[in-house]
C-alpha positions in Angstrom: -15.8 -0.3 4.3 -15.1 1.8 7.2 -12.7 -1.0 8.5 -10.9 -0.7 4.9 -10.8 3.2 5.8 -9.2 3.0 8.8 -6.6 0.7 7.8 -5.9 3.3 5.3 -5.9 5.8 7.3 -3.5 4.0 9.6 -0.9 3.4 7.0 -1.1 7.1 5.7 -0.4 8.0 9.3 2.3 5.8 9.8 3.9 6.8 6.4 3.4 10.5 7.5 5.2 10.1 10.5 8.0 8.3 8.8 7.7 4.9 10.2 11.0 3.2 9.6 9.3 -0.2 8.7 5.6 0.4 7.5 3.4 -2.2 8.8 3.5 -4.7 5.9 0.6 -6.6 6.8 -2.0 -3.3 6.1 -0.5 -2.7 2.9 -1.0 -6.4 1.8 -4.4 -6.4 3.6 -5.9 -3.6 1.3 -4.3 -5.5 -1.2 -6.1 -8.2 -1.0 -9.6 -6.8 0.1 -9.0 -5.3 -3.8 -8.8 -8.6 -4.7 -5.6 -7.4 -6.8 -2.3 -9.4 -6.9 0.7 -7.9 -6.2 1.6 -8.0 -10.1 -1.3 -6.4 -10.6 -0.8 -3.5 -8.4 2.6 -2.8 -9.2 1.7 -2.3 -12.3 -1.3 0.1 -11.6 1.2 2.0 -9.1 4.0 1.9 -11.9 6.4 0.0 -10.5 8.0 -3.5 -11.2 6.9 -6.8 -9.2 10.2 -6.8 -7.3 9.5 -3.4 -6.1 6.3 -4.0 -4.9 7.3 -7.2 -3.5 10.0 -5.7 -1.2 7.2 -2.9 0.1 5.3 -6.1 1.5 8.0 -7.3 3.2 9.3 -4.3 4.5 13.0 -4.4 2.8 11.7 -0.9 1.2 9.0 1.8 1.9 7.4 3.6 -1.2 8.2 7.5 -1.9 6.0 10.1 -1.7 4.5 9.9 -4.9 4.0 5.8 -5.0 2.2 6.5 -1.5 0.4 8.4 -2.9 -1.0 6.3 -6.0 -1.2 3.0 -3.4 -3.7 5.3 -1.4 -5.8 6.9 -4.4 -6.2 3.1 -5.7 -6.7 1.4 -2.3 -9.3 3.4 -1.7 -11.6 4.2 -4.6 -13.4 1.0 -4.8 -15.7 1.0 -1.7 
């Protein structure tokens, strides 16, 4: 758990300091310590597949608000 929460905290940082290209493997890291397909977190995010997809592979960074979700759901199963 506390390596999940540093990871997190990582990628808030990183997002925070406006990281050009957010380090796609800790987003699909925390992904997958949820146990959650992409699919599936898109859609808990509200965003289409593609959309997530792209965050993953760094061809787009989520906005503010999208962060923001990704963070509250990445981290409130411990």
């Amino acid at each position: 758990m506390l390596t999940l929460l540093l990871l997190l905290y990582i990628l808030i940082l990183e997002v925070k300091k406006g990281v050009e290209n957010m380090d796609i493997t800790k987003l699909k890291e925390l992904r997958n310590k949820r146990d959650l397909t992409q699919l599936q977190l898109a859609k808990l995010v509200g965003v289409t597949l593609n959309t997530y997809a792209n965050w993953e592979k760094g061809a787009n960074e989520p906005n503010e608000d999208n962060m923001e979700k990704l963070m509250e759901i990445l981290e409130e199963v411990k």
